[in-house]
C-alpha positions as CSV (number, residue, x, y, z in Angstrom):
1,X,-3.5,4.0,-3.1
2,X,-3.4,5.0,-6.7
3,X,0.3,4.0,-8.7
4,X,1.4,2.5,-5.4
5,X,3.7,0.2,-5.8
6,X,5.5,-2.6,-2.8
7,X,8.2,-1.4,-1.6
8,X,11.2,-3.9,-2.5
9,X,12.0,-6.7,-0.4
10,X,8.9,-7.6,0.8
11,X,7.9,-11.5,0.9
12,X,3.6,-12.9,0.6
13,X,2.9,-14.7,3.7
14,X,-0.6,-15.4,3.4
15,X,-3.5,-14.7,0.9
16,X,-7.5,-14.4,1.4
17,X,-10.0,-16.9,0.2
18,X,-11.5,-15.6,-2.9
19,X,-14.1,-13.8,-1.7
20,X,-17.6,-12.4,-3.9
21,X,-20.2,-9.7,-3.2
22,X,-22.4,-11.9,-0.8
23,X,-19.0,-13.8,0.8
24,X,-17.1,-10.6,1.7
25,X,-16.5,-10.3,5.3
26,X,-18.7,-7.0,7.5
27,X,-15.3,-5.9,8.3
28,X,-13.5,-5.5,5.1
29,X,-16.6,-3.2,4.1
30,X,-16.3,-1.2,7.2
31,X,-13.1,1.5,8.1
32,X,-10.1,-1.1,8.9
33,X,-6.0,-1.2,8.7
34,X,-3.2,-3.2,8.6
35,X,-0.8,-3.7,10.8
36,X,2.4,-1.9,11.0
37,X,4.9,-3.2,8.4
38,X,1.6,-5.2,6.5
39,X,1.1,-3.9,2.5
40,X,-1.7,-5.6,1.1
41,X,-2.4,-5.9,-2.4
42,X,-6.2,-6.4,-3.8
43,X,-7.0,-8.6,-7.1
44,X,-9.8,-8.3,-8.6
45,X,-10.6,-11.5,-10.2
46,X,-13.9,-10.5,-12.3
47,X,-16.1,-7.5,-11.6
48,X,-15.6,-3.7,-10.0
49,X,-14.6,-3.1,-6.4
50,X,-14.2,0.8,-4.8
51,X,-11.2,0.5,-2.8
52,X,-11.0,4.1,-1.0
53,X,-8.4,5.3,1.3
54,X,-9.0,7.1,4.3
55,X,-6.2,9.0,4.9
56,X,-5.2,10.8,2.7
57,X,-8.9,10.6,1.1
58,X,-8.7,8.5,-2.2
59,X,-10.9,6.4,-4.4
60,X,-10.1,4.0,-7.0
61,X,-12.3,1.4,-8.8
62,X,-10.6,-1.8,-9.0
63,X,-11.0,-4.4,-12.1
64,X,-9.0,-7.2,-13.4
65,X,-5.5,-6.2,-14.0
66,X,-6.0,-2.7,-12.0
67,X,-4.8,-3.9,-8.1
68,X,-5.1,-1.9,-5.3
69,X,-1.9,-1.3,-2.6
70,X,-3.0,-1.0,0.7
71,X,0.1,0.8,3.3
72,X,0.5,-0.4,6.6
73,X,-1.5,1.0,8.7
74,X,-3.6,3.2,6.4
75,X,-7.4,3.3,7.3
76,X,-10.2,1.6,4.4
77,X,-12.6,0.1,3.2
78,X,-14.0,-1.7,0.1
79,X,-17.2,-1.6,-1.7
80,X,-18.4,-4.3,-3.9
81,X,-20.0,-2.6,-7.3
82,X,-21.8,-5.6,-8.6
83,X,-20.8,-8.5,-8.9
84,X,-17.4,-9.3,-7.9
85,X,-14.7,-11.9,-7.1
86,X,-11.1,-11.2,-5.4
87,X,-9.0,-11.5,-2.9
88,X,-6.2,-10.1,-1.3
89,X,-2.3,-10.8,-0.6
90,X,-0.4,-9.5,2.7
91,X,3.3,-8.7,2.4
92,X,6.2,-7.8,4.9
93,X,9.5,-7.8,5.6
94,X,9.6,-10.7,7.9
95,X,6.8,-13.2,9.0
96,X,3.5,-12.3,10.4
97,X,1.9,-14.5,13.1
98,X,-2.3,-14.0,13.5
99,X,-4.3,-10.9,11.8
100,X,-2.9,-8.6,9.2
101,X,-5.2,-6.3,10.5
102,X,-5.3,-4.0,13.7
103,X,-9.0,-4.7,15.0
104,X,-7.9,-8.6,14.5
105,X,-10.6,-9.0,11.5
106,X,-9.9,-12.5,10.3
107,X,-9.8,-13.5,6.8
C-alpha cells in the first residue's frame, strides 16, 4: 500500500531469503495474502519490483529505499521488472508459528 506505514508495536519474526527475478517463488507472483494479524514489509535490494494490491486496486514500483507494506490479509502479487534482488520481513503482535501466508506458500 502506498505511505503505509506498521502499525506500532509490532515485532520481525522471520525474514525471506533474498530472492532475484529467476529465484522468486510461482506463488509470490500469483494473487496471495497474509495471514490475519501478518504486515509484511518488501526491500528491494537492487532493481524495480510492481508490488500491486488487490483490494483496494493499487500499484507501486518498488526500488531501493521505496518498501512496500503489505496488510494482513490484503490480496497481491509482485512482478519482477528486470532484474531484481529483495526480500521480505513479516511482523505481528505476538509470534507466528508456520506460513505467513493463507494458501501456506512457503518462503
Amino acid at each position: 500500500m502506498i505511505d503505509e506505514q506498521l502499525p506500532e508495536g509490532l515485532v520481525a519474526y522471520r525474514k525471506t531469503p533474498v530472492f532475484d527475478q529467476d529465484t522468486l517463488p510461482n506463488g509470490l507472483r500469483k494473487t496471495h495474502r497474509t495471514k490475519a494479524g501478518v504486515w509484511a514489509v518488501i526491500h528491494v535490494v537492487e532493481g524495480r519490483l510492481r508490488y500491486r494490491c488487490l483490494e483496494p486496486l493499487s500499484e507501486q514500483i518498488l526500488s531501493p529505499g521505496v518498501t512496500g507494506i503489505v496488510r494482513p490479509e490484503e490480496a497481491h502479487e509482485v512482478e519482477p521488472l528486470g532484474a531484481v534482488r529483495f526480500y521480505v520481513e513479516f511482523y505481528s503482535a505476538s509470534s507466528q508459528d508456520g506460513s505467513p501466508h493463507v494458501d501456506g506458500i512457503e518462503v
